[in-house]
N, C-alpha and C positions, 0 to 999 in steps of 0.2 A: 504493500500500500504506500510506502514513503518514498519507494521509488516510481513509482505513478506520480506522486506531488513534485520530485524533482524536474521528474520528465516536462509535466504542463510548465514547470519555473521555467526551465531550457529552451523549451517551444515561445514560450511570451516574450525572453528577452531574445531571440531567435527571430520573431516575427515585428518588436518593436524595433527593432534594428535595421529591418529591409528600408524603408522609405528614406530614412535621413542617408542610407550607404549609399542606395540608386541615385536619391534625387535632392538634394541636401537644401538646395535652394526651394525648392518644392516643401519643404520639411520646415525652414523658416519661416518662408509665408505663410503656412497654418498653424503655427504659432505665433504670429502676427496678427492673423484675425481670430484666433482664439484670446488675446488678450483685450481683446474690445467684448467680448462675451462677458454678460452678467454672471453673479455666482448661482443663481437658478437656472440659468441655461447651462450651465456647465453642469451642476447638478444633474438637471434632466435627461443630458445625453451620456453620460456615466451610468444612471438608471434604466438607461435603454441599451446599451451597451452589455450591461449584467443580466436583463433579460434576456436579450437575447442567447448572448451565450447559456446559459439556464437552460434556456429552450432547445440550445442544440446538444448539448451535454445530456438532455433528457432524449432526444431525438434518436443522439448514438447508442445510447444507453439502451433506450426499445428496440434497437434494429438487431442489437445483438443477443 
């Protein structure tokens, strides 16, 4: 089981790392206009963001 929790850490910073490697400039303009975002919309897409995965995590979870 704890190497399950490793694995998803690996995959996260794995998958947070592709956008600023590829496209770095791309990567500061959305932090750019994500600093003009209120703290409820930042909220709100962090909330939907954790649904979602939720929902795929259950998704895999049924298929197998």
């Amino acid at each position: 089981m704890t190497d399950a929790i490793w694995i998803a850490l690996a995959l996260v910073l794995v998958l947070e790392g592709l956008l600023p490697a590829i496209n770095p400039g791309g990567w500061r303009r959305l932090f750019e206009q994500i600093m003009h975002l209120n703290d409820q919309q930042i909220r709100s897409a962090g909330l939907v963001s954790m649904v979602i995965g939720l929902v795929f995590l259950w998704v895999i979870q049924a298929t197998t």
